[in-house]
N, C-alpha and C positions, 0 to 999 in steps of 0.2 A: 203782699207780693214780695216774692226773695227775685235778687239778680245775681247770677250766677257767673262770675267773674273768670276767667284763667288768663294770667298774663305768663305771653312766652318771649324770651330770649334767644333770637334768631341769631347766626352767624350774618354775615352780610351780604356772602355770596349768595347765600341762600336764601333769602328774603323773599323777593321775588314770587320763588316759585312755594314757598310757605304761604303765600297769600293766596294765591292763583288755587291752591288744594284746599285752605278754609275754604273761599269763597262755592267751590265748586265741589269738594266731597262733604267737607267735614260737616257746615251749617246744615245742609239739604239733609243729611242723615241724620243728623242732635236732629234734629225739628219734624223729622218725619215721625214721631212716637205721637206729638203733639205735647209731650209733658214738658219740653222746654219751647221757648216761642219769640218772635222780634228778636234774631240773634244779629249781630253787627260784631263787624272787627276795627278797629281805631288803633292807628298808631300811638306811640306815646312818645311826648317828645319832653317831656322834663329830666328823661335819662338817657341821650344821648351819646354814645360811642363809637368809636373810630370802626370797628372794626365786628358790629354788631346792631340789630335794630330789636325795639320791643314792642308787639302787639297786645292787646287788651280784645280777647274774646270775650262778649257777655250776652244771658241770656234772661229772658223773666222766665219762670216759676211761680204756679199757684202756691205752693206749701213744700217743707221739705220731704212729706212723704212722695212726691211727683218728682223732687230730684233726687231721692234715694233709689226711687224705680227706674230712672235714665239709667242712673248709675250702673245700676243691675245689669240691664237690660243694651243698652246701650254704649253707654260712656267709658265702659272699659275696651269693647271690641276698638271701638275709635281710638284710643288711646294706643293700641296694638299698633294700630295701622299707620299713625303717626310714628311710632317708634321706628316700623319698619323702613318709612317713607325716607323722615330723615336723623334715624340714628342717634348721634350723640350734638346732634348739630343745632339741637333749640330742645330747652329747658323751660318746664311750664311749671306756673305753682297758681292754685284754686281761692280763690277768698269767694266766700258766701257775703252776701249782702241782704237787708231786711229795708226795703223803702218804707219810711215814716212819716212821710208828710206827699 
């Protein structure tokens, strides 16, 4: 099983309402394909800033050919819409993960 990580970089003012749209656009649509699945958003708090917060989106994946087809399929349109929603205002970067035990 891969977990599919993206940790974003929210402005502060903005936070807020960056969670309020994971929770209520972004998750429901990643997971309506069914290739990604148990999506959850977590704060992160070992990198703390005055004037910024940073969440940790992750999701499981059976194999990477199921998160190459989100991606397709999916994960770019959402990525649009994020850009649109909040601009230059949170910066996100992807780590794949492989659960081993």
């Amino acid at each position: 099983m891969l977990i599919y990580n993206t940790t974003y970089h929210v402005e502060l003012d903005d936070a807020r309402n960056f969670v309020i749209w994971l929770h209520e656009c972004y998750l429901p649509q990643a997971e309506q394909s069914g290739e990604l699945r148990n999506g959850r958003i977590l704060r992160i708090l070992s990198h703390m800033e005055q004037d910024s917060e940073c969440f940790s989106v992750q999701f499981e994946a059976d194999d990477s050919a199921a998160l190459h087809r989100w991606h397709t399929h999916t994960g770019g349109r959402l990525n649009e819409e994020l850009m649109k929603v909040f601009k230059d205002k949170v910066l996100g970067f992807p780590t794949l993960m492989e659960v081993i035990q």
